[in-house]
N, C-alpha and C positions, 0 to 999 in steps of 0.2 A: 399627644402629637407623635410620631409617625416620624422615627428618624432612618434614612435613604442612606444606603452604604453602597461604592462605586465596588462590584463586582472586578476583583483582581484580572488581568489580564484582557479584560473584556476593551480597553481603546482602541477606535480604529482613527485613522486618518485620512483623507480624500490624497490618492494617490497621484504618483504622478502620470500624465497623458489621461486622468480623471476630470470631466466637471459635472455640475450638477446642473441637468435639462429641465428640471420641474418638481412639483410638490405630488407627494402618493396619492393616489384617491383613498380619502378617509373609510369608507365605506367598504374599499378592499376586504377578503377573509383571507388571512394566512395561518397558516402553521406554523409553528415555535417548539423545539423543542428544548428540554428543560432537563439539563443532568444533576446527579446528588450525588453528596459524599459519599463514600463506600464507610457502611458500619462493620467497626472491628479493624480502623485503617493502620493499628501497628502492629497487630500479629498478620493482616496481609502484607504488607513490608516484610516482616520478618522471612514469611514463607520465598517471599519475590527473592528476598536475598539468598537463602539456600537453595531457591530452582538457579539464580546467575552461580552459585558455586558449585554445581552441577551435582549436589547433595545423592547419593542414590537411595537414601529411603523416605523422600517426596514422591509420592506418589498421584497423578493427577487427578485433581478433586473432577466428580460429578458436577454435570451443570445443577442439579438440586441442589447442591449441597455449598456450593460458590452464591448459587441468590441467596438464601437460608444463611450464611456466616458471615457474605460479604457484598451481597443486594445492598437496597436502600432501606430504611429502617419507615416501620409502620408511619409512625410518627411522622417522618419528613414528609411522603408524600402526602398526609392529610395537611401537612400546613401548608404546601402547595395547593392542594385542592382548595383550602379556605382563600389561598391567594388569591385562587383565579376567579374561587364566586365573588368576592368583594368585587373586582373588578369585571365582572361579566364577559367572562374567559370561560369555553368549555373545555373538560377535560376532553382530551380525541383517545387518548389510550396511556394506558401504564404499565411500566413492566418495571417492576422491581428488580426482578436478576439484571437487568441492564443499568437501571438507575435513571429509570428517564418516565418522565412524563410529557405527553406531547399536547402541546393548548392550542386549542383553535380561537381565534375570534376577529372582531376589523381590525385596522392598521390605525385607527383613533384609540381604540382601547390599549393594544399592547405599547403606543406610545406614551397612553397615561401610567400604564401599568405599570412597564420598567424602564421611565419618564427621559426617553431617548425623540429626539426624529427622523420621520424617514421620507428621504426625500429619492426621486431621481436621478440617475447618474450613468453619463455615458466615459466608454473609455473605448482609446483608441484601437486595439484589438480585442479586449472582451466582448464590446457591445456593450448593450444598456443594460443595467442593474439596479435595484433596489439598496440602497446602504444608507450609512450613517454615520456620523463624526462621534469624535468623543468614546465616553464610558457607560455602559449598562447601568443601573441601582435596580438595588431590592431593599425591601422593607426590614427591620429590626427581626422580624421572624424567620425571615431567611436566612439571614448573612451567616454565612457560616455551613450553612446546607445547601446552599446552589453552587453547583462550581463551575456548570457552563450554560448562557441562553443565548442558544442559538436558530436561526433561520429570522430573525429580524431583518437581516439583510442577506440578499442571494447571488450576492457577487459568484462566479467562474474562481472555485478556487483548486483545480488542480489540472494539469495536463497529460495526456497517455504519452507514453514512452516508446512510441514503435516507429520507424521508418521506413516508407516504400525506398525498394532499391532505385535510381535514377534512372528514365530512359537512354540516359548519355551518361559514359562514365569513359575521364583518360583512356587511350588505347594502353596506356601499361598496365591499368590496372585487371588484374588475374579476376574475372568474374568465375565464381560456383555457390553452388548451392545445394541444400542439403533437406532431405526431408526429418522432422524431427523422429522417425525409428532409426534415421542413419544415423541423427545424433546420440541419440541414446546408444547408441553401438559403438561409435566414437570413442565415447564417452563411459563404456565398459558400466554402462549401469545393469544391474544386478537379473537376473528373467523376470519376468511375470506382465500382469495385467492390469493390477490394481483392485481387482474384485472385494468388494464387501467395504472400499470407501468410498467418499464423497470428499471431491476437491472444490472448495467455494472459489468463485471468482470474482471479484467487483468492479462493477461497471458504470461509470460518471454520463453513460449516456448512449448512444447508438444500437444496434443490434446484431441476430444474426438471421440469416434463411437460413429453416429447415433444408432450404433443398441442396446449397452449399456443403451443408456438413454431410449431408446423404452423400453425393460424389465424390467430396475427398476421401471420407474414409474407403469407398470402393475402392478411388483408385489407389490405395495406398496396400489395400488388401488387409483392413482390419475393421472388428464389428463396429458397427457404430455406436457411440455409445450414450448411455439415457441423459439427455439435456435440459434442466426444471429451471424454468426463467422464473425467479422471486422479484416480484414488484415493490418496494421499499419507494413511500414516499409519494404516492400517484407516479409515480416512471415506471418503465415496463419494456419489455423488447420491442423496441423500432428502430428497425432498419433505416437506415437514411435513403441506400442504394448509392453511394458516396463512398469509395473504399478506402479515401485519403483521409476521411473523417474519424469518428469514432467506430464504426461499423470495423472499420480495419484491427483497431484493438480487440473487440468483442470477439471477433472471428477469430484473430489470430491465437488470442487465449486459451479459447474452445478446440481448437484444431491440435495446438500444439500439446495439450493435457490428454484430450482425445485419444491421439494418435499413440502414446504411449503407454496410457493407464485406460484402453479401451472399456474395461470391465467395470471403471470406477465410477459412481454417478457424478453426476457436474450440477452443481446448483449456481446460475449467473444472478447477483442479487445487484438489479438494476435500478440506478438512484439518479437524483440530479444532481449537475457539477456546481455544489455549492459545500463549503465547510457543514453546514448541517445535513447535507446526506448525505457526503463521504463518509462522516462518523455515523450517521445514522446506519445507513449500508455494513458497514465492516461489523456493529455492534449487534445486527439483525444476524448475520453470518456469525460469529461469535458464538452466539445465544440461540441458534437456533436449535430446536429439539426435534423438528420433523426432520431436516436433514443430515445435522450432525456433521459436518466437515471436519476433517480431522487435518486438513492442511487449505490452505486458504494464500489463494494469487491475487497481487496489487501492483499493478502496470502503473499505478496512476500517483503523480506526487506534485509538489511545487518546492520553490528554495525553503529554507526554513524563516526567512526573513518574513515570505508572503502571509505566513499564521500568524492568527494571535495568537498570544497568551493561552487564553482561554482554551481555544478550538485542537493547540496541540498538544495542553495537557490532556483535553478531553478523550483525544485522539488515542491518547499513549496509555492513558487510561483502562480502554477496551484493547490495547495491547497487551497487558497488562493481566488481563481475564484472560485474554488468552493461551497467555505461557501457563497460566493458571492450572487452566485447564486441558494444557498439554496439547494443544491446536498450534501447528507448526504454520508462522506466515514468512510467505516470500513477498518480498518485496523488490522493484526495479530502481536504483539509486540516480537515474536519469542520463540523459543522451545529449546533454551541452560542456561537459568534461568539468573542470577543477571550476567553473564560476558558474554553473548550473542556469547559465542562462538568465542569472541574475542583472548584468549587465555592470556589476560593480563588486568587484572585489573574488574572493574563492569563497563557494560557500558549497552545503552539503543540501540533498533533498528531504524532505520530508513527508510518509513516513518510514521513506529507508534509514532515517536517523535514530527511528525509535531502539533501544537496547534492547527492544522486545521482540526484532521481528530477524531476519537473517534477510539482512544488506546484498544484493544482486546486480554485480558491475557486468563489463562486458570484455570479449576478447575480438581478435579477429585470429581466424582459425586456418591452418594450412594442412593437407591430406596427402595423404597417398595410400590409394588403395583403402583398405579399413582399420588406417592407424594415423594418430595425429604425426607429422614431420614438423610445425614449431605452431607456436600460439604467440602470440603478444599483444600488449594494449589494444582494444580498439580504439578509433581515433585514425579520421578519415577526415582529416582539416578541420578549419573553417566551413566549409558548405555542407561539414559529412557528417557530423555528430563525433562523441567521444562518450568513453565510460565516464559517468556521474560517479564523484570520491572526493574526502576530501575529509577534515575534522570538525564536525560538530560544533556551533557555539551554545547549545541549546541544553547539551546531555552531559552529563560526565562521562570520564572512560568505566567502563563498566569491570565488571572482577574480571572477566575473562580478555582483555585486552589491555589488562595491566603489564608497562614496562616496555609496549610496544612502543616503534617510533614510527614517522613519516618522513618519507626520502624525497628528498623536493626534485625538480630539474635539474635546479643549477649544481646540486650535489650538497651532499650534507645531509643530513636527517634531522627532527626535529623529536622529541618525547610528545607523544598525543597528550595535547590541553584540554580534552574531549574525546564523548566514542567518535570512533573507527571509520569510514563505512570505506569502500564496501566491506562484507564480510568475504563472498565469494564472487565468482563470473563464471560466465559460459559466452560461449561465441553469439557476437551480437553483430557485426561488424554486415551491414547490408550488401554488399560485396562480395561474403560468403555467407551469405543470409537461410531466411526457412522458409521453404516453398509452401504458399496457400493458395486458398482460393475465396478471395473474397466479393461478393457481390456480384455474384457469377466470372470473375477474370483469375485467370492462375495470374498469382505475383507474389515476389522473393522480396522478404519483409527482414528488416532487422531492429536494433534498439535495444534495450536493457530490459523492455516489456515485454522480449522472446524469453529471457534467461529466466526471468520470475514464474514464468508456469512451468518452463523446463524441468527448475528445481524443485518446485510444487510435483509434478510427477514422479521424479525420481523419489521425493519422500513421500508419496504414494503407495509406490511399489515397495518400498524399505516397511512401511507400515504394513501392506497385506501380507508381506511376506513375513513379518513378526507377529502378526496378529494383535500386532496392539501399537498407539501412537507413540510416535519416534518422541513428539511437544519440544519443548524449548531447545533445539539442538546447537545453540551457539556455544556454549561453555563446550561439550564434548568435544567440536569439530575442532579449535583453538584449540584442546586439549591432545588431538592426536595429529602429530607430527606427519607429511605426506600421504594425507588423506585426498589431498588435492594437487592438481597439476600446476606448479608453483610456475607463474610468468614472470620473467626479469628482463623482458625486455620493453619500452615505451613507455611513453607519459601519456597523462589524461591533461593536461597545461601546465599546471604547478606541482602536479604530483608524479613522481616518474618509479615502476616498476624496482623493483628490489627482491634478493632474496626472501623467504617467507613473505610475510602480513607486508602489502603496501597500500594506498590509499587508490589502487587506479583500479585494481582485483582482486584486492581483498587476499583470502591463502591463495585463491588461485581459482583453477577450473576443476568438474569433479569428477573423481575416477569413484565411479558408482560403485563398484564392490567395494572398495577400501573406507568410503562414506559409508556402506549399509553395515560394516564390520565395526566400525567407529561409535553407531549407533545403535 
């Protein structure tokens, strides 16, 4: 007999403004994909710990040499493959350096298989989804070796972070705008172009026109630069023609990397917005050998309450490969300020919570001429958005954020119970937003989803210009004192601005030479 062990972290529970419309057609095919333990998981621990102590003679492993030490083990995926022929599951693909196996078969079998049901489910702003109550199982042969099965259900699990500017905004409020080379100027990032890298970008959905990017960069007066949509998952570049939709992230991504690391190639690795291709997407990017991203942009997140278990270990996981492997991620820490839009309580986003990736909050930014005159929180009310920050209940504080505190509104500071986020900011404030052109319309975009490719750029160019990648750069930057443009002034709601590290901006904004010298 055949004893069934509940796959940790794997509960879900029918949400609230959720009910359930009907039963799946049995007969359905879908895709599941299927992660494994990493072999050799306490000397990768060990190494994780001296890349967070910012060790300098870790040097970044080869993707060879990371699936080879700390892939999946021969072993595991053949007893997955046995799993799936007992149960008349095809293998779709395996990648060992990733740790995934992906099984196709009906939605009768993967219900016998890992003896869940899937039923119908509508919700009051997602739409209708495929899901399921409860806990996963696996059989006596696995338990132990699967750590995540995912795409059983395909709930909408994450949102882009970018804001169109308002056709109506208070008359006092000071509108400008800025194109991202003025940013960069700003912003005193270091010359160049980005030549000889590839900046990943991942996308939960929408697309871009060719012909869009063909005329911004004209009129901006820089090459245009080479753009390879990677299809992860059956998704692929569509345009909606929608600029309020996802199309607006995509473009806006593309434009703002574009526009400053012109030379560098762009790989957009387009998935659907579900926990199994968010991770699948970042892990294809990660892992990939024909493009090789050396820095990798993520506009897209949800609270950390919205994950399970499962999907944000899996998540943190291929985070994890990445520091590894010296692949710098920016991430956008979101645009509903200290309660992320959770609607209960302060909470942090996810995966700007990962200790793996460098946390990207927002400013609102004031000029004169080609010098900043003050920066402070963004945080544009109630209707406007705010920088995403706030403490972790998910992560621990990490080495490099030991001893720090969080400065609340009402005054006082708290010791972090948890990482940090943000790490850093850059001007996000729509107000004083980044001129694009989406869907053929120029329009001034802001959000915490401008800052994440910003920063992705700048360590771009930190990279060409070193000839080799910057990778885990959170330990250094904490490491060196006024590498960044320190804001003390504004709250994000519960979190309010402070000398050095605060929860609303993290060190601050970046003064690009002092970051490339840092690095």
């Amino acid at each position: 007999m055949v004893t069934k062990h509940p796959l940790p972290g794997s509960e879900r529970h029918v949400e609230k403004g959720t009910k359930v419309i009907g039963q799946c057609d049995p007969a359905e095919r879908i895709e599941v994909f299927v992660m494994l333990r990493r072999q050799q998981q306490a000397q990768f621990d060990a190494l994780m710990s001296r890349i967070a102590a910012d060790d300098p003679s870790v040097k970044p492993l080869s993707r060879e040499a990371l699936a080879k030490d700390y892939g999946a083990a021969p072993e595991d995926i053949a007893k997955v493959r046995a799993f799936a022929g007992a149960h008349g599951l095809a293998v779709v693909r395996e990648d060992p350096s990733a740790r995934t196996v992906v099984l196709g078969g009906t939605i009768a079998q993967f219900e016998s298989a890992f003896e869940v049901k899937l039923e119908r489910y509508q919700h009051h702003v997602a739409g209708p989804f495929r899901g399921r109550t409860g806990t996963i199982s696996v059989p006596d042969d696995l338990h132990g070796i699967v750590e995540a099965v995912l795409g059983l259900d395909n709930r909408p699990q994450a949102r882009p972070y970018f804001r169109i500017r308002p056709p109506f905004v208070p008359a006092r409020a000071r509108q400008v705008s800025y194109t991202p080379p003025q940013l960069a100027s700003l912003y005193q990032f270091p010359q160049g172009d980005g030549a000889g890298q590839c900046v990943g970008i991942i996308e939960l959905g929408g697309g871009y026109n060719a012909s869009d990017l063909k005329t911004y960069f004209a009129s901006l007066g820089v090459s245009e630069p080479t753009v390879t949509a990677v299809g992860v998952d059956q998704a692929g570049n569509q345009p909606s023609g929608d600029p309020n939709g996802p199309d607006g992230e995509v473009t806006l991504d593309i434009e703002i990397v574009g526009a400053i690391v012109p030379r560098a190639a762009i790989a957009v690795y387009f998935t659907q917005n579900s926990d199994a291709g968010f991770i699948d997407a970042v892990s294809r990017a990660v892992h990939d050998t024909a493009n090789k991203p050396s820095v990798i942009s993520i506009s897209w997140g949800a609270p950390e309450s919205v994950w399970t278990g499962q999907s944000m270990q899996a998540l943190n996981s291929v985070l994890q490969s990445a520091a590894a492997l010296g692949v710098t991620i920016c991430v956008a820490s979101g645009d509903s300020g200290s309660s992320d839009g959770s609607g209960g309580g302060d909470q942090v986003d996810f995966p700007a919570s990962s200790p793996y990736v460098l946390a990207c909050g927002g400013t609102h930014l004031t000029t004169s001429g080609s010098s900043i005159t003050s920066e402070v929180v963004w945080n544009d009310g109630d209707l406007g958005g705010a920088s995403g920050g706030g403490v972790s209940t998910a992560f621990p504080v990490p080495a490099w954020q030991q001893g720090l505190s969080a400065t609340s509104t009402g005054g006082g500071s708290q010791p972090l119970s948890g990482r940090g986020v943000p790490d850093v900011a850059g001007d996000a404030s729509p107000l004083t937003g980044y001129e694009v052109l989406v869907d053929g319309a120029q329009t001034v975009v802001g959000g915490t989803s401008a800052v994440a490719p910003l920063w992705a750029a700048l360590i771009a160019r930190i990279n060409a210009a070193k000839g080799q990648p910057a990778g885990f750069v959170n330990a250094k930057l904490y490491k060196a004192p006024g590498v960044c443009n320190d804001i003390t002034q504004g709250s994000n709601g519960s979190f309010a601005a402070a000398p050095g590290w605060d929860a609303c901006t993290g060190l601050g904004s970046p003064n690009g030479e002092k970051v490339a010298a840092a690095l």
